[in-house]
DOMAR-396209 format. One line per 8 residues: number of its first residue (from 1); for each residue x negated, y negated, z negated of N, C-alpha, C. Coordinates in steps of 0.05 Angstrom, whole numbers. Each point is the difference from the previous one (the first is absolute). Example, Ala and Ser with C-alpha at 12.3 -4.5 7.8 and 13.67 -1.06 7.14 Angstrom:
REM residues 2
1> -264:114:-156:18:-24:0:-18:-24:0 ~ 7:-21:14:-16:-24:-1:15:-22:-14
***
This chain:
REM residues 137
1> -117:-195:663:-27:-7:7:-1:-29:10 ~ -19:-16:8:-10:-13:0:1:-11:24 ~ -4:19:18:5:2:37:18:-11:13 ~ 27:6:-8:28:-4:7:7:-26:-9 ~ -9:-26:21:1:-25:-5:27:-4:19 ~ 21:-6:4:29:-22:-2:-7:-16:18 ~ 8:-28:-22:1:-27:3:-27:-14:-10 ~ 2:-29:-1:-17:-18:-8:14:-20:-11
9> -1:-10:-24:16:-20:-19:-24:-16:-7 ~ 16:-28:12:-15:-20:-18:5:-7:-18 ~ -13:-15:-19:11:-16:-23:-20:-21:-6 ~ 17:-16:14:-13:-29:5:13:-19:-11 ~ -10:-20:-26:19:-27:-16:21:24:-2 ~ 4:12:-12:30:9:-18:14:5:21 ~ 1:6:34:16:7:12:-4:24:11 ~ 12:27:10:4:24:2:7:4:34
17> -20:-3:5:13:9:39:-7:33:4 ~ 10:11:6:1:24:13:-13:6:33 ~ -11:7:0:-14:4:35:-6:32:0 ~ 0:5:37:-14:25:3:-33:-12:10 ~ -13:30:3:-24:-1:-2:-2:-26:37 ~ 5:3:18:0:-18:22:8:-28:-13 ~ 21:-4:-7:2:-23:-12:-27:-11:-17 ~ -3:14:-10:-22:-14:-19:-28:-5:20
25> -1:14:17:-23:1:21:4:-29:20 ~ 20:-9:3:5:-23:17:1:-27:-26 ~ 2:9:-24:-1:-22:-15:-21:-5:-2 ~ -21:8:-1:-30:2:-10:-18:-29:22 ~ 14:2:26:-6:-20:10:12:-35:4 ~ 22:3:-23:9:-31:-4:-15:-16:-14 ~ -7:-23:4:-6:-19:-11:14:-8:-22 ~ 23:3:-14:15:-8:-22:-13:21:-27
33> -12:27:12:-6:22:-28:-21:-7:-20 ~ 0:3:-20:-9:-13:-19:-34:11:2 ~ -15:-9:-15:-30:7:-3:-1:34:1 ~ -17:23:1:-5:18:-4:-3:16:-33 ~ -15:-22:-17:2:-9:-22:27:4:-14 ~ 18:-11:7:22:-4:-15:31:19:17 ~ -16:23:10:20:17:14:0:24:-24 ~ 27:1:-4:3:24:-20:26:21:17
41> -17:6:23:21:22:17:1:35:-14 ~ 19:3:0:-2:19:-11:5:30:25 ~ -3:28:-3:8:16:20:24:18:-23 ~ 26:11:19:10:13:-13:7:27:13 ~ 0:12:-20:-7:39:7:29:-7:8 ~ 8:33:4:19:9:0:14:6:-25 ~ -23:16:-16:9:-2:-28:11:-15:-18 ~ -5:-26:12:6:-20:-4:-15:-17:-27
49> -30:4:12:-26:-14:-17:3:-26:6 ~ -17:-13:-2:-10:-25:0:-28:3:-3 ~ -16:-4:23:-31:-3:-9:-9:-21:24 ~ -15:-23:-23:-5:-22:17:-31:13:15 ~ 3:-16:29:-20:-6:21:-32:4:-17 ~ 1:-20:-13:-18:-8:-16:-18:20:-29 ~ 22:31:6:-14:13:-15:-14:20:4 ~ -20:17:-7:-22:15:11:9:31:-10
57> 0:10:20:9:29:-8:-23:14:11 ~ -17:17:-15:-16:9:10:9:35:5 ~ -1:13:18:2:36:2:29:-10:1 ~ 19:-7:14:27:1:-7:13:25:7 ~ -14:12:4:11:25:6:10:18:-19 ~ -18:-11:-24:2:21:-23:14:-18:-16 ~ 15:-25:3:2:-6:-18:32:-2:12 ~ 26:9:-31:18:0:12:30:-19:-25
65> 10:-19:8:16:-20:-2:27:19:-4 ~ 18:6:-15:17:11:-4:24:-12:10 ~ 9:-30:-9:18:-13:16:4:-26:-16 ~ 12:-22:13:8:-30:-16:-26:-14:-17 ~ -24:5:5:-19:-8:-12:-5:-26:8 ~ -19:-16:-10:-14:-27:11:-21:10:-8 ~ -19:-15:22:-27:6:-4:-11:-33:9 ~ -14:-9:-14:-1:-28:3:-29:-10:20
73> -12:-34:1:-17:-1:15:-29:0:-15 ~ -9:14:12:-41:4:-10:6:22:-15 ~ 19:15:1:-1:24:-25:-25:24:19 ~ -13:19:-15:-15:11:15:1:31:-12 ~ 8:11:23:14:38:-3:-16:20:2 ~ -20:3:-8:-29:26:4:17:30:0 ~ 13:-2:19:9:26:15:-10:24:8 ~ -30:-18:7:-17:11:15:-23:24:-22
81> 5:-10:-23:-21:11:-22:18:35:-1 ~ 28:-9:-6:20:29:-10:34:-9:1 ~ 16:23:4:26:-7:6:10:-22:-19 ~ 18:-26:4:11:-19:-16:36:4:3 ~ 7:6:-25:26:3:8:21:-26:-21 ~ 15:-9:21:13:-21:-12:24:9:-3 ~ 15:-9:-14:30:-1:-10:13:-7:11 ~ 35:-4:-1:24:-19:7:-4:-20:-25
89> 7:-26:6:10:-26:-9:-33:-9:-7 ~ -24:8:4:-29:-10:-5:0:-28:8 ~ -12:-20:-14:-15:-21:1:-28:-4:5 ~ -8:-5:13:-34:-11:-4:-8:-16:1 ~ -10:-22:-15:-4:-29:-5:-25:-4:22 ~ -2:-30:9:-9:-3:17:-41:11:-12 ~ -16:-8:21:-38:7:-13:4:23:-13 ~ 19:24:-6:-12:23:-11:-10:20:15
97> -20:12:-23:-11:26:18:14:25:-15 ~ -1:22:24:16:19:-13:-22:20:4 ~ -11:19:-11:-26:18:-10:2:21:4 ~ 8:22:11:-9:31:-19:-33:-13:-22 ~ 16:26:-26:-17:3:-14:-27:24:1 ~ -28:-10:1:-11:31:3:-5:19:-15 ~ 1:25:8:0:23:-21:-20:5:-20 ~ 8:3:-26:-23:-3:-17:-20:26:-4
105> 23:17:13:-19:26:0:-19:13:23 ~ 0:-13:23:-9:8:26:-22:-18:3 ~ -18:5:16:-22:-12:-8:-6:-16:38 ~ 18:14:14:5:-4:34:18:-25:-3 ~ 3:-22:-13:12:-28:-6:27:7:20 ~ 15:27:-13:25:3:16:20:-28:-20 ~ 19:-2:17:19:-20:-15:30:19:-14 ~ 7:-5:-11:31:8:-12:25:-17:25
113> 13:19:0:28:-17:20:14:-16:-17 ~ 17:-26:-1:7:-17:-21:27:5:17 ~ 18:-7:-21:34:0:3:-1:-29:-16 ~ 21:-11:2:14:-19:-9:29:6:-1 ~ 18:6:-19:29:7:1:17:-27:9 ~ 20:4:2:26:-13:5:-3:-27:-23 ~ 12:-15:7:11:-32:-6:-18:-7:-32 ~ -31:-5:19:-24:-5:-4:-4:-36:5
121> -12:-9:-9:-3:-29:1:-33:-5:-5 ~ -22:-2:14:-24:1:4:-6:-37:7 ~ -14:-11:-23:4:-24:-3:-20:-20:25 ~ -5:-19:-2:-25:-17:13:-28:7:-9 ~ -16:6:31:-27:5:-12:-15:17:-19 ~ 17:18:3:-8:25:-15:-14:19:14 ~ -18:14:-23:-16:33:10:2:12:-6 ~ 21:26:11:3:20:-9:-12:28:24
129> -13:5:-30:-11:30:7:6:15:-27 ~ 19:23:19:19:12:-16:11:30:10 ~ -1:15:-19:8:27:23:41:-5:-2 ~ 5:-9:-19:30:1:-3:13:-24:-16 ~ 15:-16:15:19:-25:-19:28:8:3 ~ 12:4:-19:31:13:-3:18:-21:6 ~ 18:10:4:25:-14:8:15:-16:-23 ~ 20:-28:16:8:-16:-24:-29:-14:-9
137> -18:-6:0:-20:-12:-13:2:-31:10
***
């Protein structure tokens, strides 16, 4: 899940620092940190996700990250509509939205729960509303 946040990794100019969550809380007040703009901090599960600061998870409760994924910045997770289930090795390119699709047969605008399988690659700026994207794609 989604909950079970670690560490905090930056990745700032091509360099890789490692911090815990306090660390990063005392960096926030140096004068040397770059614009807000151009912060691409990422949080890392336990599972060992990657989902940047910068992306919107909506209902995260329902929505569940299987493990080693990236989830990039402005991507946007409508969790909140019906369960979202992500894969191991997932990509998500930065500005995408991720959808449940709604049911064509129900007339109560219920949504379908969407899966995404395993070592998935979900490009830039995409909209997907989808009940199912298979794995390897």
């Amino acid at each position: 899940m989604v909950n079970d946040i670690v560490h905090v990794h930056n990745f700032k100019k091509g360099n890789r620092k490692k911090e815990t969550m306090a660390d990063n809380n005392d960096n926030k007040n140096d004068d040397n940190n770059d614009n807000d703009d151009t912060d691409d901090t990422y949080i890392k599960t336990t599972a060992h996700n990657y989902v940047s600061r910068r992306a919107i998870i909506d209902g995260a409760k329902q929505v569940e990250i299987r493990g080693r994924s990236i989830i990039h910045e402005k991507v946007k997770v409508r969790g909140d509509l019906s369960i979202i289930k992500i894969g191991r090795y997932v990509e998500i390119g930065s500005s995408t939205l991720l959808e449940p699709s709604q049911n064509p047969f129900n007339q109560d605008n219920k949504y379908i729960p969407m899966i995404i399988g395993s070592h998935t690659h979900i490009g830039k700026e995409c909209t997907i509303q989808a009940a199912a994207i298979g794995s390897s794609t």
